[in-house]
N, C-alpha and C positions, 0 to 999 in steps of 0.2 A: 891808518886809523885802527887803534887795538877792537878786538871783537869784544861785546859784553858779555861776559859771562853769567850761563844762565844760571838761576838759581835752583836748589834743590829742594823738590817737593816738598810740603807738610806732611802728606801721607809715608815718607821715608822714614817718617820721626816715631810714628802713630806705631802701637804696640798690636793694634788691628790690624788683623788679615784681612777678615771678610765680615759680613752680614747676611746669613743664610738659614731659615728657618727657622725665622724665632727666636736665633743662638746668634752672640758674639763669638767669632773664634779668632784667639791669637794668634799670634805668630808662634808663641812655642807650642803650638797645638792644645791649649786647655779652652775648656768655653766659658761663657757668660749670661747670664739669664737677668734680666729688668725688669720689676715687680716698681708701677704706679701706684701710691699710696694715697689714702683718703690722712684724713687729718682729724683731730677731735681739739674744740676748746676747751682744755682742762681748768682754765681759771672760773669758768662757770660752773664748771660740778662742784657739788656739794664734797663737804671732807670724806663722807664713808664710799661717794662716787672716787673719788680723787685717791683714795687707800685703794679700790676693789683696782683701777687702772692702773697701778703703779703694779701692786701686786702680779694682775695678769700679764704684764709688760715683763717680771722680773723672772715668770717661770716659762715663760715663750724664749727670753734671751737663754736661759739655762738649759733647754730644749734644742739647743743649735750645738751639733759638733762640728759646724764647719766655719769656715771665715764669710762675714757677713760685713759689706760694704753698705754705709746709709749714708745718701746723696741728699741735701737742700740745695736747689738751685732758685736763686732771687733773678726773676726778671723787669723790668721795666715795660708796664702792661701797657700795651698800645691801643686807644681806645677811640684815635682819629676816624675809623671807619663806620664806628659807632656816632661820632656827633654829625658826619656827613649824612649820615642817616635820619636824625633829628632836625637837622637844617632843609633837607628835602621835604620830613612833613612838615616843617613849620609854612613853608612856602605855598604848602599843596592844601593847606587844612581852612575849610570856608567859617568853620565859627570860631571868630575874634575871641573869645574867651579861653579858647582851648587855644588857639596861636600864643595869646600873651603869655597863657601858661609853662607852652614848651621856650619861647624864649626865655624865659627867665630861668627857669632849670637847665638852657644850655647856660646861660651866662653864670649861673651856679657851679656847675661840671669845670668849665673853663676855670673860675678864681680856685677850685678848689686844687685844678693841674697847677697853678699857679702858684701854691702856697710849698708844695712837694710834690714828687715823682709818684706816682701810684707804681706798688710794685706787688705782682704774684709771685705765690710761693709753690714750687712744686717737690714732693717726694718721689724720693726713689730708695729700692734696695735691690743692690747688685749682688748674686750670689755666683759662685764658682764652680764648676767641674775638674778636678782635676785628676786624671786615673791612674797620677803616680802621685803619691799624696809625698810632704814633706816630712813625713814622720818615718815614712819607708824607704828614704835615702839617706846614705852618708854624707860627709859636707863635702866629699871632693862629687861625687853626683848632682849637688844643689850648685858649686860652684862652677861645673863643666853647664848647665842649663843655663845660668847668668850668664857668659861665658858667650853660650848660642843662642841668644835670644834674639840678637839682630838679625837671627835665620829665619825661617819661615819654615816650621813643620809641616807637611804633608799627612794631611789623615785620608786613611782610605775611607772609603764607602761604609762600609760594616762598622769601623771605627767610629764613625762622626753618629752612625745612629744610637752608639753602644751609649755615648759618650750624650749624644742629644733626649736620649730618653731617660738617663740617670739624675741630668739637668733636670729633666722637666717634672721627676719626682721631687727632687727638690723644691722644685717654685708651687709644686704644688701642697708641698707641708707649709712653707711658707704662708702660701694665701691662707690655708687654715689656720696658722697661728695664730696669725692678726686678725683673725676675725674671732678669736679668742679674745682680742683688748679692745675689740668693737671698731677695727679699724678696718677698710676694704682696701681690697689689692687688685689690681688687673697685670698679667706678665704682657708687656711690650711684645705686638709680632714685628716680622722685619719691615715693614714703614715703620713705626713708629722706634726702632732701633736707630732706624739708617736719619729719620727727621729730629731725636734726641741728638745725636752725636754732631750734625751737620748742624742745628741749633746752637750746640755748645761750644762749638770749633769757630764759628761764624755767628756770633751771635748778631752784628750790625747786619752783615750780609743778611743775615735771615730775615730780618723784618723787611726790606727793601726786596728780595729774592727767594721769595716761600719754595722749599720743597716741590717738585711736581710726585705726581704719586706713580708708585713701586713700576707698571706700566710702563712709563715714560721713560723710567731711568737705565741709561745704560752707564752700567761698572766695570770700568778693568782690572783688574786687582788679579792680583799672584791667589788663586785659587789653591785651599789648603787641600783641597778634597783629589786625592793622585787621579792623573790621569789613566781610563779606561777600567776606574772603580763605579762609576756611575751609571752602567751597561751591566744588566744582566746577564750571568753568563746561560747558553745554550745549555 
């Protein structure tokens, strides 16, 4: 009887190395920094509201010399845990007035999952570190990089903070920008890196299988950061 041949991980495929301080780091050693975004209804503001946002939105984007990735992810908001909730007090609640109330607002909630999908919307912007920029290579350099990406660079100790702390002036002109077009930012630390990515990768899984938190989790992954950089020297 022929052996099954096992498959080859999803993480083989994954352009990620690691999730380490706040930072995404690739496999070809550049990082990644995750700015959560607030949202504004524009179709409500007023016309000179709707020209002032448009305008500040136009010299924030002209303000960025570097590459800037904006993320919409639609989810399918799960809200079972919630009518479980309402069904508990309805059962528990001694004046009939206030029972007949919540039933009928569950049975509202329920026609209403019933008519469509209730779905959340969340922002992201992804920005980039990279300490050999593409404008300071020739194409046989960009093409030898293409080329090695299925490697795994190693950054030393010194490297990843030169490289984490350049990031993280970036994220942080970012948050200031948007808060120039009245929009709020928070940057993703690593739970909330490592529970976007494992959301996105698994999204069924996730509803059925939530994240435990940073604690709990143990990672093996081809660590970029070279061994015996992590040690102080004497």
């Amino acid at each position: 009887m022929a052996k099954s041949k096992v498959g080859v991980s999803t993480v083989s495929f994954l352009d990620i190395a690691e999730v380490r301080e706040d930072c995404v780091i690739m496999r070809d050693g550049t990082l990644r920094g995750v700015l959560l975004c607030s949202s504004v209804n524009f179709a409500l503001k007023s016309e000179d509201e709707q020209t002032a946002t448009i305008q500040a939105y136009m010299q924030f984007l002209n303000s960025i010399d570097f590459p800037l990735q904006i993320v919409i992810q639609s989810r399918k908001l799960n809200i079972d845990g919630y009518l479980e909730k309402l069904k508990v007090i309805e059962k528990q609640q001694t004046n009939e007035l206030l029972r007949v109330q919540i039933a009928d607002y569950l049975d509202y909630i329920k026609e209403l999952i019933s008519l469509g999908e209730i779905m959340t919307k969340r922002f992201y912007l992804i920005a980039p570190y990279n300490p050999q920029s593409d404008k300071r290579r020739n194409f046989f350099q960009r093409l030898l990089s293409i080329l090695a990406a299925a490697g795994t660079v190693k950054l030393s100790r010194d490297e990843f903070e030169r490289y984490a702390e350049a990031l993280g002036k970036r994220m942080e002109f970012l948050i200031s920008g948007l808060a120039s077009t009245g929009l709020t930012a928070v940057r993703l630390d690593t739970q909330g890196l490592i529970e976007l990515y494992y959301n996105s990768y698994n999204p069924e899984l996730g509803e059925q299988q939530p994240l435990a938190s940073l604690e709990k989790i143990q990672v093996e992954a081809a660590a970029p950061l070279a061994e015996g950089d992590t040690k102080k020297k004497n």
